[in-house]
C-alpha positions in Angstrom: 7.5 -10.0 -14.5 10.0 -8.2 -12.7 9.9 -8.7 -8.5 10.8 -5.3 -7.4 10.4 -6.0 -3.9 9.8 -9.5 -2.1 8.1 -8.6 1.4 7.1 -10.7 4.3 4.3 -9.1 6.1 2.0 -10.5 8.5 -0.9 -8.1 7.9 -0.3 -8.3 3.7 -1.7 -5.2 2.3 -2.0 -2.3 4.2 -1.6 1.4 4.2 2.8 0.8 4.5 2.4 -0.8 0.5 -0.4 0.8 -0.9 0.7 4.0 -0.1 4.3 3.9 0.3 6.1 1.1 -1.4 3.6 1.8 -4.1 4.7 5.0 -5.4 8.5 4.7 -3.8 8.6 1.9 -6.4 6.2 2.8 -9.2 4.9 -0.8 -9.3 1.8 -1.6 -11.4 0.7 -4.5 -9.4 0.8 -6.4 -5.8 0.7 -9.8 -5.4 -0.5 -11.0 -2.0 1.0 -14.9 -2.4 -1.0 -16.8 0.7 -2.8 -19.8 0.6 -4.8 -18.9 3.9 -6.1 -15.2 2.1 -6.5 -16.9 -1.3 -8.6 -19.1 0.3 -10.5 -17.0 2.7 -13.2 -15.2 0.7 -14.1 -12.6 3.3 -10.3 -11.9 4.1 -9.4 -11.8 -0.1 -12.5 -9.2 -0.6 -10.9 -6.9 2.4 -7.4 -7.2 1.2 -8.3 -6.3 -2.8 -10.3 -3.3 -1.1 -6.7 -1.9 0.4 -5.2 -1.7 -3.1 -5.0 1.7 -4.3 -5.7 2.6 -8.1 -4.6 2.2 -10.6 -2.0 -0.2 -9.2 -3.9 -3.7 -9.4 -4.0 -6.2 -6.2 -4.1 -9.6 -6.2 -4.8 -12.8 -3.8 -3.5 -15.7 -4.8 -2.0 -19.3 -3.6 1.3 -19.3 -3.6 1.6 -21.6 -6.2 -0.2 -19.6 -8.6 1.2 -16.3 -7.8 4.3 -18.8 -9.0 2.4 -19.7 -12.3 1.7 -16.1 -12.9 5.2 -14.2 -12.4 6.4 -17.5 -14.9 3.8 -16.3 -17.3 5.0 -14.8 -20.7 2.0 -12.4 -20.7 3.0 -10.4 -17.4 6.7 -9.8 -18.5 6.1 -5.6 -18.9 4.8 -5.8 -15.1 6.8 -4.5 -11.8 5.4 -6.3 -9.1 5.4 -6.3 -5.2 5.1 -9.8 -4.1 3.6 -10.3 0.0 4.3 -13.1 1.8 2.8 -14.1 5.0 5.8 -16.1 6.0 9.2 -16.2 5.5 8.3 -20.3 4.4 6.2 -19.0 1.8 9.4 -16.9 0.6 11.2 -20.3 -0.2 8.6 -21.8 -1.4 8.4 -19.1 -4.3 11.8 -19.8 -4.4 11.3 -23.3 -5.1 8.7 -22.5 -7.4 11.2 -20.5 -9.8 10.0 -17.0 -8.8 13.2 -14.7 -9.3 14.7 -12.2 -6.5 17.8 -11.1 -4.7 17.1 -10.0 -0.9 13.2 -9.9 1.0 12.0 -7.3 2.9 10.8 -8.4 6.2 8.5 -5.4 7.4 5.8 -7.1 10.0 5.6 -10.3 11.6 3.1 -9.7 14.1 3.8 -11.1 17.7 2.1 -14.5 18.7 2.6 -17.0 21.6 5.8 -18.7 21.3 7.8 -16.4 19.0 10.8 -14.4 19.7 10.5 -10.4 19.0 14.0 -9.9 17.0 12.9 -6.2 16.3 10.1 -3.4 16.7 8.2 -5.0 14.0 9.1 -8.5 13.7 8.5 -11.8 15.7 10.5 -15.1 15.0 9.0 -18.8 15.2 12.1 -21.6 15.5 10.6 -22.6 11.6 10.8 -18.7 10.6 14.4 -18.4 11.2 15.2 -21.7 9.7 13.6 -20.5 6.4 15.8 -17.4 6.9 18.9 -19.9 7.2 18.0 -21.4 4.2 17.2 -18.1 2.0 20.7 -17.2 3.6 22.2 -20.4 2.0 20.9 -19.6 -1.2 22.2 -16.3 -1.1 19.3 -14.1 -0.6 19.5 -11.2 1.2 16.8 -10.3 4.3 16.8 -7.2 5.6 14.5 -5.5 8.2 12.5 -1.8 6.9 9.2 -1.0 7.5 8.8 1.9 4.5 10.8 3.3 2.4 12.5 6.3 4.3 13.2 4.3 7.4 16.3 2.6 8.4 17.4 -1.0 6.8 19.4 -3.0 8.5 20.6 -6.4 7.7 18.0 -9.2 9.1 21.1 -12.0 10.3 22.2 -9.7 13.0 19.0 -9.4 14.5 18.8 -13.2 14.5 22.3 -13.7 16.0 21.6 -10.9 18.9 18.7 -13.0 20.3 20.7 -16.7 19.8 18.5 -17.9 17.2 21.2 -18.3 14.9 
């Protein structure tokens, strides 16, 4: 299986992947990798809905979306893989999934965080898994869709004194 893009994104699927990243890529499947969605019947049913045809959508842990990119069987498929959190980035990582840089498009605001751009919103345990993705030598960069500016995610990080 080939990860054509990695992309943390609070909401998962939405119109910004089914319709764009979709066809900018020409991916035949999307991997939603969250234990709280694979887990959540009512949230899993909504998020294969969003999927368009005939790209495929799927809901898993992270652990299995793991076991599935390793799997001999999906090796013809380009995939989009969704993350929740930039935690459950490493922990793909850990897990042997293969990538160079993640796409951090929406991390939706909550009490605590730190707004680092339009779009995204820091915890002190988000940029930590950034510093270690960073470390490995993984790439993050900000871009909501495909025409729109990307700009490298460190920066943003530095600018605010989280890093």
């Amino acid at each position: 299986m080939k990860v054509k893009l990695m992309r943390i994104d609070s909401r998962l699927v939405h119109g910004q992947i089914a319709n764009n990243w979709v066809n900018f890529l020409g991916v035949n499947t999307i991997i939603c990798a969250s234990d709280a969605a694979a887990n959540d019947e009512l949230r899993k049913t909504l998020l294969l809905q969003v999927g368009s045809a005939p790209t495929k959508t799927h809901v898993l842990t992270v652990a299995k979306a793991a076991r599935v990119f390793k799997n001999p069987k999906y090796d013809t498929m380009d995939s989009i893989f969704i993350v929740e959190t930039p935690a459950d980035v490493v922990r793909l990582l850990d897990e042997g999934v293969e990538f160079d840089e993640v796409n951090v498009g929406g991390m939706t605001f909550k009490q605590g965080q730190t707004q680092i751009s339009k779009a995204v919103s820091v915890f002190p345990e988000d940029v930590e898994a950034f510093q270690e993705l960073e470390r490995r030598g993984i790439k993050t960069y900000l871009q909501q869709i495909p025409g729109s500016e990307r700009s490298d995610l460190m920066p943003a990080l530095k600018a605010k004194g989280l890093v």
